[in-house]
SETI-425595 format. One record per atom (N, C-alpha, C): residue number from 0; residue in one letter; y, z, x. Coordinates in Angstrom, 2 decimals. Atoms other than C-alpha are relative to their C-alpha. Example, Ala and Ser with C-alpha at 12.3 -4.5 7.8 and 13.67 -1.06 7.14 Angstrom:
# residues 2
+-----+--------+---------+---------+---------+
| num | residu |   north |      up |    east |
+-----+--------+---------+---------+---------+
|   0 |      A |   -1.19 |    0.00 |    0.89 |
|   0 |      A |   -4.50 |    7.80 |   12.30 |
|   0 |      A |    1.20 |    0.00 |    0.90 |
|   1 |      S |   -1.19 |   -0.06 |   -0.82 |
|   1 |      S |   -1.06 |    7.14 |   13.67 |
|   1 |      S |    1.09 |    0.73 |   -0.77 |
+-----+--------+---------+---------+---------+
# end
This chain:
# residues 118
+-----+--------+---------+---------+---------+
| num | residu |   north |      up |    east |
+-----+--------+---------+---------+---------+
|   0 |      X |    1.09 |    0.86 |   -0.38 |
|   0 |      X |    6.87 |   25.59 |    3.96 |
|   0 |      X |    0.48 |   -0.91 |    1.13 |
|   1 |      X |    0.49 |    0.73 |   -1.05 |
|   1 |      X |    6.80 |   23.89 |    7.09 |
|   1 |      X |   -0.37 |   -1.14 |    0.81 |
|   2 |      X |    0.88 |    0.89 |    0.42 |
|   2 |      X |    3.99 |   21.97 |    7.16 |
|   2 |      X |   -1.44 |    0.04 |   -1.19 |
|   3 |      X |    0.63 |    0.40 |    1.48 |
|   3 |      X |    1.65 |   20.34 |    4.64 |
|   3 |      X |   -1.39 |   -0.87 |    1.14 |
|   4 |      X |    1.15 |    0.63 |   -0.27 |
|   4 |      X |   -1.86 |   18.87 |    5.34 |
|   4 |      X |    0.69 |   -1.60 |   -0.37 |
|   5 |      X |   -0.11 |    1.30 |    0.61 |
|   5 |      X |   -1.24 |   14.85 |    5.26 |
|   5 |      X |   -0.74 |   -0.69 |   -0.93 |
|   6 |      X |    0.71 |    0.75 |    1.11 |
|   6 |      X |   -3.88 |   13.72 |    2.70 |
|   6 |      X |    0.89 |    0.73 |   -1.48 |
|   7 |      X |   -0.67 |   -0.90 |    0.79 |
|   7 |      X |   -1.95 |   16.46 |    0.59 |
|   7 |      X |    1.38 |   -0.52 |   -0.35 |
|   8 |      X |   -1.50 |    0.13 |    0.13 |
|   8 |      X |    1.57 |   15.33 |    1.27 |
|   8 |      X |   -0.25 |   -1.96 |   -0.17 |
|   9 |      X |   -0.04 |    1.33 |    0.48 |
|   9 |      X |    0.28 |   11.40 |    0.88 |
|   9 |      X |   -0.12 |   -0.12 |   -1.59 |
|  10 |      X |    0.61 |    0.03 |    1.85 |
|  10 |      X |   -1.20 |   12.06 |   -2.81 |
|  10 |      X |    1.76 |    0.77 |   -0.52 |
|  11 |      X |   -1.04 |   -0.54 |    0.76 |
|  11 |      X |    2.44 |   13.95 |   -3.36 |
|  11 |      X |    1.06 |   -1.20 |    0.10 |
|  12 |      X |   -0.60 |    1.23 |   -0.26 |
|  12 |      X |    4.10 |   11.13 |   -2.00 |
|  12 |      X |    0.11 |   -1.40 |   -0.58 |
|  13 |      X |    0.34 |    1.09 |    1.10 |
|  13 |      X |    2.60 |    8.92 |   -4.41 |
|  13 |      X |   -0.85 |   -1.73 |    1.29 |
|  14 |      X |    0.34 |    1.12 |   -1.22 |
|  14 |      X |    1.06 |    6.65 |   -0.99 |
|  14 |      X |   -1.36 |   -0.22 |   -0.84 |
|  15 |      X |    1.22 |   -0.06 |    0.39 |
|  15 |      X |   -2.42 |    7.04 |   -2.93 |
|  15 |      X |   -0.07 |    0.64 |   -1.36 |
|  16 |      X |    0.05 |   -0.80 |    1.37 |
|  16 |      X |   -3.30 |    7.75 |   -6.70 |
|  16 |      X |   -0.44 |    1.32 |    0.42 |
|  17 |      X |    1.01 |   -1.01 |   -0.11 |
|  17 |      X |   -5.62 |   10.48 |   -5.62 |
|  17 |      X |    0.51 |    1.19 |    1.46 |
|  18 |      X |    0.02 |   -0.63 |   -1.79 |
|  18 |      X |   -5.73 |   13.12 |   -2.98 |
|  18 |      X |   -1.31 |   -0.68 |    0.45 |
|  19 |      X |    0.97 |    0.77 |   -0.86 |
|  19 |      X |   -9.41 |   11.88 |   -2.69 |
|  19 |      X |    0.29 |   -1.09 |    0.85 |
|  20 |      X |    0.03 |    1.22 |   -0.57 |
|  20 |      X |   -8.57 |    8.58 |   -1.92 |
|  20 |      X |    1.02 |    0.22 |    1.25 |
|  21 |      X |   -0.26 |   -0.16 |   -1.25 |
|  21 |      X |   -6.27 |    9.98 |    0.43 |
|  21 |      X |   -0.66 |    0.39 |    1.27 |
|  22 |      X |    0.78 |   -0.89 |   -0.95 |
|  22 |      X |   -8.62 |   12.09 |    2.15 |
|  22 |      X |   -0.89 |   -1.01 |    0.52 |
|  23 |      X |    0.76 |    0.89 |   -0.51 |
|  23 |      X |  -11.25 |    9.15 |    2.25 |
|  23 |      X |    0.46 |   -0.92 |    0.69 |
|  24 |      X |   -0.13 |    1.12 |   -0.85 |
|  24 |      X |   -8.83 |    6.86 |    3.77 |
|  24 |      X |    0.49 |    0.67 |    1.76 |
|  25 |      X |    0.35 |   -0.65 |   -1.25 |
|  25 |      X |   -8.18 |    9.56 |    6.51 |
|  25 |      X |   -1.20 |    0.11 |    0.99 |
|  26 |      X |    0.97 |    0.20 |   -0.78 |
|  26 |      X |  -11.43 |   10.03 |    7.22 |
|  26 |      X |   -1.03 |   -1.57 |    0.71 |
|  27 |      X |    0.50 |    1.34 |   -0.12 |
|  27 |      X |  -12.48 |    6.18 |    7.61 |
|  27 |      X |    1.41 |   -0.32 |    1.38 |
|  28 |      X |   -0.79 |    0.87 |   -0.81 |
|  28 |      X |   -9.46 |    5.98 |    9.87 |
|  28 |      X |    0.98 |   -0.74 |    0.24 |
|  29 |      X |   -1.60 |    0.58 |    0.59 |
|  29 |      X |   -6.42 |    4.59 |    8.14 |
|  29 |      X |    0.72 |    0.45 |    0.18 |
|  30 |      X |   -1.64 |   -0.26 |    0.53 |
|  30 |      X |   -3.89 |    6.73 |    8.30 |
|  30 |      X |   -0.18 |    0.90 |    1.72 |
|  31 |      X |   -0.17 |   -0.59 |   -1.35 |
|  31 |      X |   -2.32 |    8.02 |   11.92 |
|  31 |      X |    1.23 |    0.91 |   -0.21 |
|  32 |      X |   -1.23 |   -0.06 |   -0.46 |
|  32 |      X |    0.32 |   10.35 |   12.68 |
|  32 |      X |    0.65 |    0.20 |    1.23 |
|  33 |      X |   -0.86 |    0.56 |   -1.43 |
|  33 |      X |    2.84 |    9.52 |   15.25 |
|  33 |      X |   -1.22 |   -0.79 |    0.81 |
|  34 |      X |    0.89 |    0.41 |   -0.78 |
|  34 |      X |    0.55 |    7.13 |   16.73 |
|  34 |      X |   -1.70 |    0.60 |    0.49 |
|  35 |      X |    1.43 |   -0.81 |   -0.29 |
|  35 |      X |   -2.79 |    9.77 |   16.62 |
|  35 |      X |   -0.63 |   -0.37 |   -1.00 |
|  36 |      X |    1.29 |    0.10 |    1.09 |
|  36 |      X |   -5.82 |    8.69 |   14.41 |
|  36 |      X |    0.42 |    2.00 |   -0.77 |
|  37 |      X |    0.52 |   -1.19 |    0.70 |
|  37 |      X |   -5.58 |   11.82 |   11.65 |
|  37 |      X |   -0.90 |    0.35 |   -0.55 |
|  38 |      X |    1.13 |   -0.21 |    1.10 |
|  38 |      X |   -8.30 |   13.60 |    9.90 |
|  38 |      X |    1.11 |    0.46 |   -1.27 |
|  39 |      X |   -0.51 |   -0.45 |    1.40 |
|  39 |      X |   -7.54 |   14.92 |    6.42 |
|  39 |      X |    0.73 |    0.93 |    0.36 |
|  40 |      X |   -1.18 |   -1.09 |    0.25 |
|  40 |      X |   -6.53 |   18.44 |    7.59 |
|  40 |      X |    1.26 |    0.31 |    0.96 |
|  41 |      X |   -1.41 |   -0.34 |   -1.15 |
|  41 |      X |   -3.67 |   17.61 |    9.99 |
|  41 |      X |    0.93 |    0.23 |   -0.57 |
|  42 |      X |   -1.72 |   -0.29 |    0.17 |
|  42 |      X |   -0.33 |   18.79 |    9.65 |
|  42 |      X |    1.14 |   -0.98 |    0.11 |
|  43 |      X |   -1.50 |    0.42 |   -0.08 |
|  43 |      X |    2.51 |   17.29 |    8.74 |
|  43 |      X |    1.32 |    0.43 |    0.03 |
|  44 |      X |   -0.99 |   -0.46 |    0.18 |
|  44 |      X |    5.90 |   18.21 |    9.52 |
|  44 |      X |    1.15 |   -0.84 |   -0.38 |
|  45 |      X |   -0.91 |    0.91 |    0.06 |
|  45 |      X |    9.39 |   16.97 |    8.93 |
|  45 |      X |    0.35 |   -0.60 |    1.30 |
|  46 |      X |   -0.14 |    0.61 |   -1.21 |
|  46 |      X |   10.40 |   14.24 |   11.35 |
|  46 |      X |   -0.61 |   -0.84 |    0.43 |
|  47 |      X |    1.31 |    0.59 |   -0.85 |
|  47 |      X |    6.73 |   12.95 |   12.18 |
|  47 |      X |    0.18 |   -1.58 |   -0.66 |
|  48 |      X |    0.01 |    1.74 |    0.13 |
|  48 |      X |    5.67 |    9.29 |   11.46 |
|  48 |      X |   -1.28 |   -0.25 |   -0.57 |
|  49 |      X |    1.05 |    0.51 |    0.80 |
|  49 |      X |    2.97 |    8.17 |    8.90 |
|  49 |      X |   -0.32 |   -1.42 |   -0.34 |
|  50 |      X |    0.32 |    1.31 |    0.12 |
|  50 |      X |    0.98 |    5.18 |    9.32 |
|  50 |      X |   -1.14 |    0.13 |   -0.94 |
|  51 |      X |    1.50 |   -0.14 |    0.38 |
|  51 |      X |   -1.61 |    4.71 |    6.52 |
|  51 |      X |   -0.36 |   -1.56 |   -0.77 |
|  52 |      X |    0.17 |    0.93 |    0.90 |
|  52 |      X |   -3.26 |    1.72 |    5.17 |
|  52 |      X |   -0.76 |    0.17 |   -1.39 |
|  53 |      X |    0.54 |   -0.46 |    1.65 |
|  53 |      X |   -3.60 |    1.88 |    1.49 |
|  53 |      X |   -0.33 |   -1.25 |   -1.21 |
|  54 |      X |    0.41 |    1.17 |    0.87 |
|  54 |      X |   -4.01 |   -0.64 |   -1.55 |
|  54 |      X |    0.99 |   -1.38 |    0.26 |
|  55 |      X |   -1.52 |    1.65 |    0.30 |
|  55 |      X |   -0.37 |   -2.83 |   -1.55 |
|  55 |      X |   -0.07 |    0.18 |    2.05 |
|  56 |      X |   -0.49 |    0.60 |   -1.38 |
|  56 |      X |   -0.66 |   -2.65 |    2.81 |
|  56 |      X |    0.11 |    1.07 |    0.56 |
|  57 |      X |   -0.50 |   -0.79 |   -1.12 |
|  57 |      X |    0.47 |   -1.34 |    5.64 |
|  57 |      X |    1.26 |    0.84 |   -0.10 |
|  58 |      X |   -0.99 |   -1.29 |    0.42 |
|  58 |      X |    2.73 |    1.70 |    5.02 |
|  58 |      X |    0.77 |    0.65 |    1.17 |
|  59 |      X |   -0.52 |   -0.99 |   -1.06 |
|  59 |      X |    4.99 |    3.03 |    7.65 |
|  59 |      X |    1.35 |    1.03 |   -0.53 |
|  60 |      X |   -0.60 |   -0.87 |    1.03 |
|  60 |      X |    6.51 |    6.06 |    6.60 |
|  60 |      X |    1.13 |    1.07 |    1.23 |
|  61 |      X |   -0.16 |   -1.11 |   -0.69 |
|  61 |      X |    8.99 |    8.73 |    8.27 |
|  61 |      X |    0.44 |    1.63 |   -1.03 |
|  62 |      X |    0.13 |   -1.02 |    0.52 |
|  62 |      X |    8.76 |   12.20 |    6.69 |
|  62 |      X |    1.33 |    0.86 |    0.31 |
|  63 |      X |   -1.89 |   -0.59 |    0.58 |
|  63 |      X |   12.32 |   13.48 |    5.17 |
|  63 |      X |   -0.26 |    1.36 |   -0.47 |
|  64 |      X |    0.12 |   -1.50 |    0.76 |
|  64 |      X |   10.82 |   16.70 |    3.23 |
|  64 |      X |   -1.41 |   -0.35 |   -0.36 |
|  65 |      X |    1.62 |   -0.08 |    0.12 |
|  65 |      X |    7.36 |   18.02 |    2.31 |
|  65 |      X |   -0.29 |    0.90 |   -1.40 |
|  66 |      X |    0.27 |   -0.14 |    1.46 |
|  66 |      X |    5.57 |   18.60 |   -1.04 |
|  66 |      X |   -1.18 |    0.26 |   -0.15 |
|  67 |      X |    1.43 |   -0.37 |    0.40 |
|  67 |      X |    1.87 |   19.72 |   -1.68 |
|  67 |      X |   -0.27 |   -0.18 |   -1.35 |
|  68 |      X |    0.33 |    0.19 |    1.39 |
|  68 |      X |    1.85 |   19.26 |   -5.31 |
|  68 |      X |    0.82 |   -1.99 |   -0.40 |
|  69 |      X |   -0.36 |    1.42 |    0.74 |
|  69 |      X |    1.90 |   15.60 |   -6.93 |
|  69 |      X |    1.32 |   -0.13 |   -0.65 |
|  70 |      X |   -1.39 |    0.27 |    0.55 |
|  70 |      X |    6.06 |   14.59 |   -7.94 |
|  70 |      X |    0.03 |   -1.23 |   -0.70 |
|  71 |      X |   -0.41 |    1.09 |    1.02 |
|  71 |      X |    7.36 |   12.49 |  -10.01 |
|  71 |      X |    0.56 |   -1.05 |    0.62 |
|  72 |      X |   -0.08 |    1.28 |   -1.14 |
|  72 |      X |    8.45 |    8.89 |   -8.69 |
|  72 |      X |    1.29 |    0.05 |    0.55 |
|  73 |      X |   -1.39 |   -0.09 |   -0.42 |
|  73 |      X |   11.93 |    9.58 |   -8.25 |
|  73 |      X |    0.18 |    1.03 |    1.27 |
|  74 |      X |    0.18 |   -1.50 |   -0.73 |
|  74 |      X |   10.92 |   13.10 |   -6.38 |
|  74 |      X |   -0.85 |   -0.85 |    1.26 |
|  75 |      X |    0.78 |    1.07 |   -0.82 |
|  75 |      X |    8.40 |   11.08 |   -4.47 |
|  75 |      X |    0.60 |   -0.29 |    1.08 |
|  76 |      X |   -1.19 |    0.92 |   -0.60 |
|  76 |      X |   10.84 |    8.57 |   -3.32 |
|  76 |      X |    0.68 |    0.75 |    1.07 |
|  77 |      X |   -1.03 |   -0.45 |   -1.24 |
|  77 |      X |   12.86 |   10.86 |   -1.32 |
|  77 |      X |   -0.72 |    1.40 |    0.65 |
|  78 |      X |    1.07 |   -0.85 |   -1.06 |
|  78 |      X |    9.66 |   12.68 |    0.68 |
|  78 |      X |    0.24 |   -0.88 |    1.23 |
|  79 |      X |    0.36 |    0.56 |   -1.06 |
|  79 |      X |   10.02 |    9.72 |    2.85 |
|  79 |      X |    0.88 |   -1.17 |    0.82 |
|  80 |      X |   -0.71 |    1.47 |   -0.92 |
|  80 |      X |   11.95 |    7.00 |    4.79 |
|  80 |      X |   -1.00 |   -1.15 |    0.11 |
|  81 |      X |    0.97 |    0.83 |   -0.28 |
|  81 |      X |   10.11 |    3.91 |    4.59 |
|  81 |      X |    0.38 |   -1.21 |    1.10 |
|  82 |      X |   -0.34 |    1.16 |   -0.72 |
|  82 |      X |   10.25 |    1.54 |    7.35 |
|  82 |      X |   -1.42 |   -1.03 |    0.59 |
|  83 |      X |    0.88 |    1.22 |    0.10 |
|  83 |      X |    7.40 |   -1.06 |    6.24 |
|  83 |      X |   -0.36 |   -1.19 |    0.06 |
|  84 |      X |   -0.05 |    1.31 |   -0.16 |
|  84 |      X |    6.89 |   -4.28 |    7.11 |
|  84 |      X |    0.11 |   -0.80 |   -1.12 |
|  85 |      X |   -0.61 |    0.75 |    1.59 |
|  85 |      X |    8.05 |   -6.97 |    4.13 |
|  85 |      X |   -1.55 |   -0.59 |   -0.11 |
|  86 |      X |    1.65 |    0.92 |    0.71 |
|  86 |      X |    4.76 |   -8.20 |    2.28 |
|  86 |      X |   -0.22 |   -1.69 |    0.15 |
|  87 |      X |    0.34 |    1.53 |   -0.22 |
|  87 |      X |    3.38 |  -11.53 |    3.47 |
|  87 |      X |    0.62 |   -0.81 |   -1.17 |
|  88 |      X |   -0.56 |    0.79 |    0.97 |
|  88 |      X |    5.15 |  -14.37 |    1.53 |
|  88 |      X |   -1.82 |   -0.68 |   -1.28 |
|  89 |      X |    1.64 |   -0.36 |    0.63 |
|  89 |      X |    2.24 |  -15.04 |   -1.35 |
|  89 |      X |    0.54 |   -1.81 |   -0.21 |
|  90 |      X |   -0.05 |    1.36 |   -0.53 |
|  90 |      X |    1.03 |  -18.70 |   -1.34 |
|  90 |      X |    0.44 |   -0.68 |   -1.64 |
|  91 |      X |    0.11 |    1.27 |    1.16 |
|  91 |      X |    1.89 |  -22.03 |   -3.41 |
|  91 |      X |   -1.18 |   -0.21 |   -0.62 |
|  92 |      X |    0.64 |    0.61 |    0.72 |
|  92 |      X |    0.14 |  -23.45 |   -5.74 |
|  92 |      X |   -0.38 |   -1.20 |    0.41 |
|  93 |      X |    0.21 |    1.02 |   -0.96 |
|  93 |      X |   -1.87 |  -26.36 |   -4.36 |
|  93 |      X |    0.56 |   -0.80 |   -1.35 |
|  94 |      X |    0.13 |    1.59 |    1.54 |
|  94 |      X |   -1.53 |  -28.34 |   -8.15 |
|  94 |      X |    0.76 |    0.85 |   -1.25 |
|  95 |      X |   -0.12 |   -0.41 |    1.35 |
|  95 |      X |    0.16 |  -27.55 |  -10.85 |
|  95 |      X |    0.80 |   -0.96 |   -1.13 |
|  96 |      X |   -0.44 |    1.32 |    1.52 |
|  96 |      X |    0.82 |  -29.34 |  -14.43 |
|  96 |      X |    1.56 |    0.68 |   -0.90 |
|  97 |      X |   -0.80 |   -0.27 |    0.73 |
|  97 |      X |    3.93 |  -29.37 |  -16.03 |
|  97 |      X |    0.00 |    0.71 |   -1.46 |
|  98 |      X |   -0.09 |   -0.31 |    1.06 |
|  98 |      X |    4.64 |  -27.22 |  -18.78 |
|  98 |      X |   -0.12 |   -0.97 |   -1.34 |
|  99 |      X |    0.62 |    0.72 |    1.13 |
|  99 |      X |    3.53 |  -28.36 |  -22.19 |
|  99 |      X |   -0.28 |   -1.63 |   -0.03 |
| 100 |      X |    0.12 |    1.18 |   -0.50 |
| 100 |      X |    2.12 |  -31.55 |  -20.77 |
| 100 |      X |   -1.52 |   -0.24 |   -0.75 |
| 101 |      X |    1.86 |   -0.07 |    0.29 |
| 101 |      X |   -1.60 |  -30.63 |  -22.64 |
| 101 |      X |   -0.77 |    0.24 |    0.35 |
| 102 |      X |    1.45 |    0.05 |   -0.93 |
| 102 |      X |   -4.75 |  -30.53 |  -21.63 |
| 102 |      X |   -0.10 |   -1.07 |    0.95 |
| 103 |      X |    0.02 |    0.91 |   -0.52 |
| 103 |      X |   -5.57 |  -32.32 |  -18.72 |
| 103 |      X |   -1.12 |   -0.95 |   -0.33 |
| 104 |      X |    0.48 |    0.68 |    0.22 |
| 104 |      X |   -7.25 |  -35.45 |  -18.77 |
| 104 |      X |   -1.35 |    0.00 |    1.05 |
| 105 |      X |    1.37 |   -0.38 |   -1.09 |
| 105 |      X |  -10.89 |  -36.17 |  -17.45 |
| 105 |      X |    0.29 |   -0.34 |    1.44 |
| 106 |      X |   -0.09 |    0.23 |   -2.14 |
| 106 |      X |   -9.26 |  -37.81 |  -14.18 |
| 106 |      X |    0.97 |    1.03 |    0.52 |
| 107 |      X |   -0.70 |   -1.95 |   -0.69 |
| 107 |      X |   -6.80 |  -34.46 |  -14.19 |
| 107 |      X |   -0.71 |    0.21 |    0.69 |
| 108 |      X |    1.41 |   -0.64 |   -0.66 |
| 108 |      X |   -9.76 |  -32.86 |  -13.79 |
| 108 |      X |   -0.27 |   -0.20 |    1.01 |
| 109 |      X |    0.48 |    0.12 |   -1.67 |
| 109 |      X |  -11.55 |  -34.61 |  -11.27 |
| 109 |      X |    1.12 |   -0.05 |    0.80 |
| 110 |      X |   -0.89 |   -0.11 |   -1.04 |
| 110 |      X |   -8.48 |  -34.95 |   -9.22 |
| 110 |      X |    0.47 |    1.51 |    0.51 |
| 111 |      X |   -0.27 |   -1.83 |    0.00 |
| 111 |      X |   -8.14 |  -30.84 |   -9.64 |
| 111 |      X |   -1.19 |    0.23 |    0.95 |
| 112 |      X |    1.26 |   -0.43 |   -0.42 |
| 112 |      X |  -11.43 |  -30.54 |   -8.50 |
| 112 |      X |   -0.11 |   -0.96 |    1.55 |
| 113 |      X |   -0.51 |    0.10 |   -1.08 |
| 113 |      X |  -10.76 |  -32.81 |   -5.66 |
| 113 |      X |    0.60 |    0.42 |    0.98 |
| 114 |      X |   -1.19 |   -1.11 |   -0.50 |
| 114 |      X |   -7.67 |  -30.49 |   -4.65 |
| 114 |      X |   -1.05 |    1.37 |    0.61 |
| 115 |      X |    0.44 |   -1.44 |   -0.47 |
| 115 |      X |   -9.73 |  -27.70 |   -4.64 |
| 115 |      X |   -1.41 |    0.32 |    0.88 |
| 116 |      X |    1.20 |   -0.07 |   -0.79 |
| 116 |      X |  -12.86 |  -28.65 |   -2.81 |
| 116 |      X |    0.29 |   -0.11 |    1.85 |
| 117 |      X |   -0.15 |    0.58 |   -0.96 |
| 117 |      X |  -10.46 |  -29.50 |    0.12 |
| 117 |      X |    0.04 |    1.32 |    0.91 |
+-----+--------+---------+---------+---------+
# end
């Protein structure tokens, strides 16, 4: 084998639960290879470059070996080289109450509700 259709080799890849959902995010336009908008039935070979956006982000992928049937996560894992951008840092907490401190009080409250209208 060769090459592999990319909605095929993303769903083996584990990039997408589904092949559908692979296929639908091809056709909407998500996923490129080497820099080309793909449809569902393009080819993938070893070597190429897979950009697709999927649930956890932006995915940049380079294609090590090729698989048409769904693998296991370990098998997965080494379809691909990942060289993805690190996931946005995820935000603070504007307020938060010390551990076992109770329920807050009614001016907690409004002062929470202050915080959060800002």
């Amino acid at each position: 084998m060769d090459q592999v259709r990319v909605d095929r080799w993303l769903c083996a890849a584990r990039i997408f639960k589904s092949r559908t959902l692979a296929h639908d995010a091809c056709e909407a336009g998500q996923v490129e290879v080497n820099g080309a908008e793909a449809r569902a039935s393009r080819a993938v070979r070893v070597g190429d470059e897979v950009q697709a956006h999927c649930p956890r982000g932006l995915v940049i992928l380079k294609v090590l070996s090729l698989a048409d049937k769904r693998l296991g996560a370990e098998l997965a894992r080494a379809l691909y080289e990942d060289h993805s951008p690190p996931p946005p840092p995820k935000e603070e907490p504007v307020f938060s109450r010390e551990r076992g401190a109770g329920r807050p009080t009614k001016a907690d409250r409004r002062a929470l509700d202050r915080l959060r209208e800002r």
